[in-house]
C-alpha positions in Angstrom: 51.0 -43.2 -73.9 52.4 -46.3 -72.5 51.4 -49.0 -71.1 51.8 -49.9 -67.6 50.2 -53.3 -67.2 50.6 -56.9 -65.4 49.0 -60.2 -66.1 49.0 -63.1 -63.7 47.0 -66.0 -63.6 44.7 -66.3 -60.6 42.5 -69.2 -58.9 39.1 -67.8 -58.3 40.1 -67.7 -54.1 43.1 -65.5 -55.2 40.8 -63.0 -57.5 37.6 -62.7 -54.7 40.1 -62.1 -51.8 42.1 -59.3 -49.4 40.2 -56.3 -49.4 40.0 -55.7 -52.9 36.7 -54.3 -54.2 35.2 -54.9 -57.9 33.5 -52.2 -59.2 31.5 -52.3 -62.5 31.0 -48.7 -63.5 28.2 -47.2 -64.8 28.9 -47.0 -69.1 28.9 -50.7 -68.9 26.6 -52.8 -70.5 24.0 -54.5 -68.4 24.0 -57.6 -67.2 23.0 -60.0 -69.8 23.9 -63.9 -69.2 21.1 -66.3 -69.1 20.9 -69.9 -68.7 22.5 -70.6 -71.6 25.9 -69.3 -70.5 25.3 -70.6 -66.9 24.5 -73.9 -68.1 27.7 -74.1 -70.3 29.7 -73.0 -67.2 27.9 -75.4 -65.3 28.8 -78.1 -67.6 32.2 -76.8 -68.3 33.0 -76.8 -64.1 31.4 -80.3 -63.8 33.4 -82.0 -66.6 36.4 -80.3 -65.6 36.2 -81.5 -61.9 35.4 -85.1 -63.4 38.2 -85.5 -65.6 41.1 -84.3 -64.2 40.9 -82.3 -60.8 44.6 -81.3 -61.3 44.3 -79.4 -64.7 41.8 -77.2 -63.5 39.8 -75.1 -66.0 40.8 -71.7 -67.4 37.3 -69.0 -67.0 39.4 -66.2 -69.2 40.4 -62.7 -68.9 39.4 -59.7 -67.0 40.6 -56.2 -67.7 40.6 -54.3 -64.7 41.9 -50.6 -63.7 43.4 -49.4 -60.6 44.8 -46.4 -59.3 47.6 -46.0 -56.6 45.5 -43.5 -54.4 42.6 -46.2 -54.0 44.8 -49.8 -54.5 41.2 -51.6 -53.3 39.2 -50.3 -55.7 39.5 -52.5 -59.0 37.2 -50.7 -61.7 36.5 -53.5 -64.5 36.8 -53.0 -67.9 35.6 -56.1 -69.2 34.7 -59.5 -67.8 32.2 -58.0 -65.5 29.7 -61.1 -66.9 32.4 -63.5 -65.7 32.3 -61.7 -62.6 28.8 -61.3 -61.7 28.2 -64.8 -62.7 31.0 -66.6 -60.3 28.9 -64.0 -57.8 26.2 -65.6 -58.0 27.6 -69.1 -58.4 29.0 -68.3 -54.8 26.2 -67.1 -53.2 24.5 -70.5 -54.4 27.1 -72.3 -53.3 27.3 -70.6 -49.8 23.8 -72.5 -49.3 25.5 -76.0 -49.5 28.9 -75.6 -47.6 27.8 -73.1 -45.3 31.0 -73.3 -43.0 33.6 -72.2 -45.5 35.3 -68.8 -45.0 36.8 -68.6 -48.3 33.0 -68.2 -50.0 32.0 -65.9 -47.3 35.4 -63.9 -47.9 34.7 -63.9 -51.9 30.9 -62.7 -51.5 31.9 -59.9 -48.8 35.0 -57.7 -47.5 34.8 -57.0 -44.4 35.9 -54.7 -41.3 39.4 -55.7 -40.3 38.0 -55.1 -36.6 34.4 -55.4 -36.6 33.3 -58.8 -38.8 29.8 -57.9 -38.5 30.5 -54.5 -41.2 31.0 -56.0 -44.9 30.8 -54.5 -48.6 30.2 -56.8 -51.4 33.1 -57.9 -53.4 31.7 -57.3 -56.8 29.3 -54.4 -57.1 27.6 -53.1 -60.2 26.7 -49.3 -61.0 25.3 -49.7 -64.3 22.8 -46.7 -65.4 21.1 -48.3 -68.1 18.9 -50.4 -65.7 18.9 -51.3 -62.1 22.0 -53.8 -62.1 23.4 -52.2 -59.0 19.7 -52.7 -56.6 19.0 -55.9 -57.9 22.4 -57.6 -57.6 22.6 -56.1 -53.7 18.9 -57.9 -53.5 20.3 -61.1 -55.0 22.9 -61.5 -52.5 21.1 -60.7 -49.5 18.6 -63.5 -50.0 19.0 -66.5 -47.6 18.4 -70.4 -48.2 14.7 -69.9 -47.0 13.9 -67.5 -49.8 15.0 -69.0 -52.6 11.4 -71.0 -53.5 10.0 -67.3 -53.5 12.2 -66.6 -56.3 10.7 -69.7 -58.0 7.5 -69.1 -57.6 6.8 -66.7 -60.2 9.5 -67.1 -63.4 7.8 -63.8 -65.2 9.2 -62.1 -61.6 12.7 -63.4 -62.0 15.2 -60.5 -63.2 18.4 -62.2 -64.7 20.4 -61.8 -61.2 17.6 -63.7 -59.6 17.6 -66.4 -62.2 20.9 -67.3 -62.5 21.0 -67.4 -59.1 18.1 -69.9 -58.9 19.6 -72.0 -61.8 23.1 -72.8 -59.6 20.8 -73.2 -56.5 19.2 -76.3 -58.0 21.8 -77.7 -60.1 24.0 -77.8 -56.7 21.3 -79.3 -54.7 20.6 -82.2 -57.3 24.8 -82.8 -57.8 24.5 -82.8 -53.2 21.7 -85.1 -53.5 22.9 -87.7 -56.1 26.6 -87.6 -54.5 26.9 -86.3 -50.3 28.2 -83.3 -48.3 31.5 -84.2 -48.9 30.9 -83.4 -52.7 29.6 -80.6 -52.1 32.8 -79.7 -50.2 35.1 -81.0 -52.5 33.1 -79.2 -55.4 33.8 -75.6 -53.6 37.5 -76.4 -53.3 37.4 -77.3 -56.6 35.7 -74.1 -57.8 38.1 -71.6 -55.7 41.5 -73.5 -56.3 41.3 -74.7 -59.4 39.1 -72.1 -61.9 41.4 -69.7 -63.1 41.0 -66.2 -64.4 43.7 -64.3 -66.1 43.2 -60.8 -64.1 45.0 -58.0 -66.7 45.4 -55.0 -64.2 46.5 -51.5 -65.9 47.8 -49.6 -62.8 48.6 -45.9 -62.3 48.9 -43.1 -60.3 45.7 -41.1 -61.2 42.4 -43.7 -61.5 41.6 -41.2 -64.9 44.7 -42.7 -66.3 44.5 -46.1 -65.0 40.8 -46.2 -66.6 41.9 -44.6 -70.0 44.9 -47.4 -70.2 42.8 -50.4 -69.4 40.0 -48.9 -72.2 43.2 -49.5 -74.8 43.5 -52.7 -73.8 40.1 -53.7 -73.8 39.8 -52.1 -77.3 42.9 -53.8 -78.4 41.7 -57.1 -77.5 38.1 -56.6 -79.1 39.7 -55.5 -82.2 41.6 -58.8 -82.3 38.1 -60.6 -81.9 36.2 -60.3 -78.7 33.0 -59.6 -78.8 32.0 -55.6 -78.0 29.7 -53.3 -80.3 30.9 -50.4 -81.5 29.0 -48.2 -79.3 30.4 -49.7 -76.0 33.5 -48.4 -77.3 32.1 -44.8 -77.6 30.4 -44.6 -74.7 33.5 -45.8 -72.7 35.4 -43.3 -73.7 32.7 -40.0 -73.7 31.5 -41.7 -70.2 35.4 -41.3 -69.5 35.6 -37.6 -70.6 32.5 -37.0 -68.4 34.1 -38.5 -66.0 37.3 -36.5 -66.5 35.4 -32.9 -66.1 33.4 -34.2 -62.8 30.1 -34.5 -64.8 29.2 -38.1 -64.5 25.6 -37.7 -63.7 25.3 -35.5 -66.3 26.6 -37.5 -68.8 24.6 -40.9 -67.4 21.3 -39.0 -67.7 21.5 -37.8 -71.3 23.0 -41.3 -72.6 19.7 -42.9 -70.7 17.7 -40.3 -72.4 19.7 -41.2 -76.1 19.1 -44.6 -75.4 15.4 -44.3 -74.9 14.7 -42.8 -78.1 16.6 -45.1 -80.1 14.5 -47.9 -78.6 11.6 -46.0 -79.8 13.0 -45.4 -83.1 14.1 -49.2 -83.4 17.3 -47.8 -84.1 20.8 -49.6 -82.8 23.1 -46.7 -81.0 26.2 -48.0 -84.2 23.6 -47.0 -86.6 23.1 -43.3 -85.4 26.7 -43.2 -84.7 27.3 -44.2 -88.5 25.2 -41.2 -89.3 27.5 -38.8 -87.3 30.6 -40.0 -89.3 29.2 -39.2 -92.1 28.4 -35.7 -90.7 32.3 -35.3 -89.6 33.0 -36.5 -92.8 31.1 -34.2 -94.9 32.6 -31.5 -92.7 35.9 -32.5 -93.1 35.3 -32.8 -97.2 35.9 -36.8 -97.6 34.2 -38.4 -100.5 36.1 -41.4 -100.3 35.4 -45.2 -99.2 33.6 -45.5 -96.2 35.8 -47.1 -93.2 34.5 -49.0 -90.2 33.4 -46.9 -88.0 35.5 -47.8 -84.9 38.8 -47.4 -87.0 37.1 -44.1 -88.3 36.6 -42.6 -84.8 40.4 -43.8 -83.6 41.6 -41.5 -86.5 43.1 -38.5 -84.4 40.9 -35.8 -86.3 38.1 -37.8 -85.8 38.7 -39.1 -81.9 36.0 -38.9 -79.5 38.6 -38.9 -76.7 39.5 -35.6 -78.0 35.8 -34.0 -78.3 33.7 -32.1 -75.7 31.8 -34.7 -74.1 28.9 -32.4 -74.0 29.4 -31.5 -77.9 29.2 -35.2 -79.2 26.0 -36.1 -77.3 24.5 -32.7 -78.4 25.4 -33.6 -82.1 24.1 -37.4 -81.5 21.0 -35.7 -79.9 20.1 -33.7 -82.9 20.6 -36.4 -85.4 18.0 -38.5 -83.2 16.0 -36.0 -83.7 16.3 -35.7 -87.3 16.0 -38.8 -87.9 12.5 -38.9 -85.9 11.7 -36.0 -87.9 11.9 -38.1 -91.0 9.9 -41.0 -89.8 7.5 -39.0 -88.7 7.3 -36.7 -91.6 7.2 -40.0 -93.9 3.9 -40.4 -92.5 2.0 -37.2 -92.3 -0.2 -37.7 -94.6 -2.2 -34.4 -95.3 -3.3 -33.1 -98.8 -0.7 -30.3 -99.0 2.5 -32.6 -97.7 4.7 -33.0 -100.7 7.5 -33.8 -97.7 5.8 -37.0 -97.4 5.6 -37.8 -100.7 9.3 -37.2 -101.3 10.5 -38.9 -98.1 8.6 -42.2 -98.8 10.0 -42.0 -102.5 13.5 -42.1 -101.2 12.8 -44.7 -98.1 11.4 -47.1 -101.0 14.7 -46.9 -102.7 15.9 -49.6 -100.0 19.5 -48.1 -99.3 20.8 -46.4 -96.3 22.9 -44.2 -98.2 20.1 -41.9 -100.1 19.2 -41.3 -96.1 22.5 -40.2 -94.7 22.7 -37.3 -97.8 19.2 -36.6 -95.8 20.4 -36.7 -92.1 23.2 -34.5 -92.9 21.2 -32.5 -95.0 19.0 -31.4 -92.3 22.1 -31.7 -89.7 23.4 -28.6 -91.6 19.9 -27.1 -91.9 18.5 -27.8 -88.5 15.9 -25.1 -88.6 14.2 -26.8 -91.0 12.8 -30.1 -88.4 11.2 -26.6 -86.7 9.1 -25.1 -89.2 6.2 -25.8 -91.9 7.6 -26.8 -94.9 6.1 -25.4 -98.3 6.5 -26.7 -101.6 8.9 -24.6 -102.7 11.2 -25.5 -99.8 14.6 -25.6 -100.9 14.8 -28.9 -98.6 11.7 -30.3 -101.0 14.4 -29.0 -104.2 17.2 -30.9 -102.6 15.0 -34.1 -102.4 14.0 -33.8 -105.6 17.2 -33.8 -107.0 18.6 -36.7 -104.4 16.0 -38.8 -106.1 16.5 -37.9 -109.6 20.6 -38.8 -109.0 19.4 -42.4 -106.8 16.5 -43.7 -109.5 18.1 -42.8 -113.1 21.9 -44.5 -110.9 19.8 -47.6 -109.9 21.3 -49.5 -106.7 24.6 -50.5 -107.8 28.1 -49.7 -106.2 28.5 -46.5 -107.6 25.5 -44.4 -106.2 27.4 -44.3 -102.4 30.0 -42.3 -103.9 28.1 -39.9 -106.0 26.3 -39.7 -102.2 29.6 -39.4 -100.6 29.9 -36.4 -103.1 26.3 -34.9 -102.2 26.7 -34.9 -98.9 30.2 -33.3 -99.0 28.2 -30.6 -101.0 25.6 -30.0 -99.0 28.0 -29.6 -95.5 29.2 -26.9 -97.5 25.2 -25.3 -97.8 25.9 -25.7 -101.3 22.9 -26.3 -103.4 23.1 -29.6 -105.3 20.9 -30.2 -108.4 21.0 -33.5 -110.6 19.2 -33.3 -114.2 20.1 -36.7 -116.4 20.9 -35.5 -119.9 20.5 -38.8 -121.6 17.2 -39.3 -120.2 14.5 -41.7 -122.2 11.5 -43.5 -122.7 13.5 -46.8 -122.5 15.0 -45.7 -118.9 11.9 -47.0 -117.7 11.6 -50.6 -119.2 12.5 -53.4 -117.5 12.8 -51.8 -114.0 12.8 -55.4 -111.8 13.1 -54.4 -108.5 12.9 -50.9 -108.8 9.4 -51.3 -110.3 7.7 -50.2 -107.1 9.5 -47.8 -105.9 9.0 -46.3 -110.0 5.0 -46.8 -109.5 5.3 -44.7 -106.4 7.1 -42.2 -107.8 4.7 -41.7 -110.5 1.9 -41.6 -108.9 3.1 -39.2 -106.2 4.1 -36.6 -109.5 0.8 -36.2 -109.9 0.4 -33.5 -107.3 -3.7 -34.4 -107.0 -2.8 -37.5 -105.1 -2.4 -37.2 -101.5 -0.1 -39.4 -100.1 -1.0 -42.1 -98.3 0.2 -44.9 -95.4 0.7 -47.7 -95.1 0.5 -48.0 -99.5 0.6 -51.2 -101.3 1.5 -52.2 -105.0 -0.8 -54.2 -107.5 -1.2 -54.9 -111.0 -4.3 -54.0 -112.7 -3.9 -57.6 -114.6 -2.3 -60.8 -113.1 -1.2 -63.7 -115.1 -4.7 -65.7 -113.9 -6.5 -62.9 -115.8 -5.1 -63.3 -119.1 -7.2 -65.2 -120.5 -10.4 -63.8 -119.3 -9.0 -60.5 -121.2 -10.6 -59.1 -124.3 -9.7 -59.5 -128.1 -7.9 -56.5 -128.2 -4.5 -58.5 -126.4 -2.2 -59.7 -129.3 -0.8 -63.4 -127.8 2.3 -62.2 -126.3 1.4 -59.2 -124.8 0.0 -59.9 -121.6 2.6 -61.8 -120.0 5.2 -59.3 -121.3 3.8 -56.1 -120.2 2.8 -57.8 -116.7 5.5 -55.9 -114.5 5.5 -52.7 -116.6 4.9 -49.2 -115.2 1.1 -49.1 -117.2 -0.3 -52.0 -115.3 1.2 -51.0 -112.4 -0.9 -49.3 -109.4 -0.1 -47.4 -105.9 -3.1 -48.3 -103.9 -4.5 -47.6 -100.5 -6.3 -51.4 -100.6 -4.5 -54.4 -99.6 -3.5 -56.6 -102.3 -6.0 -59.3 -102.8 -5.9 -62.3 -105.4 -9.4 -61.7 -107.7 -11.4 -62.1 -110.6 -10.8 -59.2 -113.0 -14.8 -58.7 -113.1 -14.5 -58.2 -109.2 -11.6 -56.3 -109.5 -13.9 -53.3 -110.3 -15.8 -53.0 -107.1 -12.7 -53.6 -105.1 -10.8 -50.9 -106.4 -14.1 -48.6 -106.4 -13.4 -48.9 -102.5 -10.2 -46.7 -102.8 -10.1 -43.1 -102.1 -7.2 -42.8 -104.9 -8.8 -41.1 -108.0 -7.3 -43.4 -110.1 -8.1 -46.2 -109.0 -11.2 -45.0 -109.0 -11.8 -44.5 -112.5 -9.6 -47.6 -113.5 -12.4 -49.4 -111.2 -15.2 -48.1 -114.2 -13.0 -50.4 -116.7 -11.1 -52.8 -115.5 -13.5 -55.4 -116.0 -12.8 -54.5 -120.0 -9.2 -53.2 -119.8 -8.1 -53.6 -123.6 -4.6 -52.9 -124.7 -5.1 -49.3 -126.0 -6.0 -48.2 -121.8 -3.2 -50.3 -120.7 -0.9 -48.3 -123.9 -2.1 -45.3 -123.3 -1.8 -45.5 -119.5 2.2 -46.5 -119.8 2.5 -43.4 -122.2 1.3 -41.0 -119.5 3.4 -42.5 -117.4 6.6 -42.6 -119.3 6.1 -39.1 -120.0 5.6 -37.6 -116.7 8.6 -39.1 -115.5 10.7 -38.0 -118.3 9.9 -34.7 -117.3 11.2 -34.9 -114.0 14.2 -36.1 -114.9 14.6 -33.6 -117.0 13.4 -30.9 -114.3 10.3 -30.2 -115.9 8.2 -30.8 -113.0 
């Protein structure tokens, strides 16, 4: 496809005039600049016009699309900040120099034969929250409503405020200087601010739109700021666009956004999760790609999907991954799902959760039913944490992931069993020692699981010396992060005495604990030995599928 474009620099009079309309459609972001960007366009503007009146100063670019069948319709593509902003900055300024046509002509187009009908020059039809209402609002207020804006800041919606900002910074500039400032400020402002307008024109506005969305991704790539998700949802927004189903489309991405809010989740990150999805079906194993350049791959192209098909397959993941959150924390006696969900969430790597996500992607019915024990989903984890804990966190367990999930797109069963598995596998576990304590503990199929859980040792380097004769020298302080004097409680960690460590752990509903609570007041080196040997042993066993 080529590329029908023009670029021409334009003063801010040029861009905000004829009968031109500025339309920011609804996949765009909302409108997000706060005082901090006003006040550095403030600044910017002010030094500018000090300096050198001649040299102007240069706003940026716009990308913009228009189509032949409606010339005064310019959608934008990006700069609609810039836009809004200089909006707003007008409508302040309309205040101060209150005879100039050129302001009234960049806020409003009106009738070419009755002055008293006008549209707004910039308009906003952004779904994700109210931009369009509270931008119309904005503008229609007059000089003798601005205080109410002030009145309450908690009110304010970012239109209002920024609006409010110029308001005052123009009437202290008036007031220190005179009207004829204010004048020469508003010719300075429309003749000699510039934006650089990149306009991709064509015959159909579907084609125009789709051109200008290359641009804008081309210039992004080459450092602009834009999140990988704006990207997306230009381009499925497009395609809904494309098959007439626009509201459709804007009430389902409202309804995705919402539950990633929810789930604390960014929109890139469940997005990641569908790549790996395409890539398991597609059979890739290989390095991971960013996921922009992974979704401009041809195979992979959203512009070349079903609308409706991606958002139902970005829908279900949500899901899924709420299912897992939720399923991390249901804590009844008979939940080994919990148990084995918490174990691989302790891990600390995404990656162990993406073999899960597509997992259930490719086994859907499962977020639907009870879960028993003998789940094949309850096998698969099993295995997924045998291959993650005896691998450690190191480079190569995302491949041997890319691997699983490839497997199990296939509904291939996947099993992992160490065969070089040994006592000394569990010494000197640094950071994994945690997520080893909960895994033991949760093998013993007595304990319930529990949340939120917490980590402790039974003996802390200030109890070492109130600890009995039978602790050679150097024992203590070397066995202090080892799996026997390690602990999953249900009790907040708390800094004691070993004699009141007893009564505090006799507060725990954990059986263990519980009977460690009888002793600890005494704990010699043969409980502490014979603890770590239990230990050791149950989780060789595992790993060697004995469990």
């Amino acid at each position: 496809m080529g590329l029908s474009i023009s670029a021409e620099q334009k003063s801010i009079q040029q861009v905000f005039s004829g009968k031109e309309i500025y339309i920011i459609p609804a996949y765009q972001r909302t409108y997000s600049w706060d005082i901090e960007q006003c006040t550095e366009l403030w600044d910017d503007i002010l030094f500018s016009l000090k300096r050198d009146k001649q040299d102007g100063y240069f706003l940026g670019n716009i990308v913009i699309a228009q189509s032949k069948s409606k010339k005064d319709i310019l959608e934008v593509i990006d700069g609609q900040q810039r836009l809004i902003t200089l909006t707003l900055f007008l409508r302040a300024l309309s205040f101060f120099d209150k005879d100039n046509n050129d302001i009234d002509d960049a806020l409003w187009v009106k009738d070419r034969r009755d002055q008293g009908k006008k549209k707004q020059r910039v308009n906003s039809y952004v779904f994700e929250n109210n931009d369009k209402g509270e931008l119309s609002q904005c503008l229609s207020i007059e000089v003798k409503d601005i205080q109410n804006i002030s009145s309450d800041k908690k009110k304010r919606n970012k239109f209002e405020e920024n609006l409010y900002f110029f308001y005052i910074k123009l009437k202290k500039y008036i007031d220190e200087e005179n009207d004829k400032a204010a004048r020469e400020f508003s010719n300075y402002l429309l003749d000699n601010v510039y934006i650089l307008p990149i306009l991709s024109v064509d015959q159909d506005e579907n084609m125009a739109r789709e051109k200008a969305l290359t641009i804008f991704e081309t210039i992004n790539n080459r450092g602009l700021e834009l999140s990988d998700a704006d990207i997306f949802k230009s381009q499925l927004y497009n395609s809904s666009l494309n098959n007439l189903e626009s509201e459709i489309f804007i009430e389902r991405w409202d309804n995705i956004i919402e539950a990633c809010d929810k789930l604390e989740l960014t929109l890139s990150y469940i997005f990641r999760i569908y790549s790996h999805v395409i890539r398991g079906q597609n059979g890739e194993d290989s390095t991971e790609i960013g996921l922009r350049q992974f979704f401009n791959l041809d195979k992979n192209s959203l512009k070349k999907k079903n609308y409706r098909d991606v958002l139902s397959d970005i829908e279900k993941i949500i899901d899924i991954v709420q299912f897992t959150f939720q399923s991390s924390k249901k804590l009844t006696n008979a939940n080994q799902l919990c148990k084995w969900l918490q174990i691989i969430f302790e891990y600390n790597s995404q990656f162990p959760k993406f073999a899960i996500y597509v997992y259930l992607f490719n086994h859907y019915e499962i977020i639907k039913k009870p879960i028993e024990d003998t789940d094949p989903f309850i096998d698969f984890l099993q295995n997924l944490v045998r291959c993650c804990y005896f691998i450690g966190l190191n480079q190569t367990i995302k491949f041997e992931i890319f691997k699983i999930i490839v497997k199990v797109s296939k509904k291939e069963k996947y099993e992992y069993y160490p065969s070089n598995i040994s006592g000394t596998h569990f010494e000197n576990l640094g950071r994994f020692k945690n997520a080893f304590t909960l895994l033991s503990a949760y093998l013993d199929k007595s304990v319930i699981p529990i949340y939120p859980y917490y980590f402790d040792k039974i003996i802390n380097s200030e109890h070492i010396e109130s600890l009995n004769t039978s602790w050679k020298d150097n024992q203590p302080l070397s066995l202090l992060d080892s799996l026997g004097n390690l602990v999953l409680s249900d009790l907040r960690k708390k800094r004691i005495s070993l004699s009141d460590k007893g009564a505090y752990y006799s507060k725990s509903q954990l059986k263990e604990l519980q009977e460690i609570s009888r002793k600890v007041d005494n704990w010699t080196y043969s409980d502490y030995e014979q603890r770590n040997e239990i230990i050791v042993n149950r989780l060789t066993e595992f790993f060697k599928g004995n469990r």
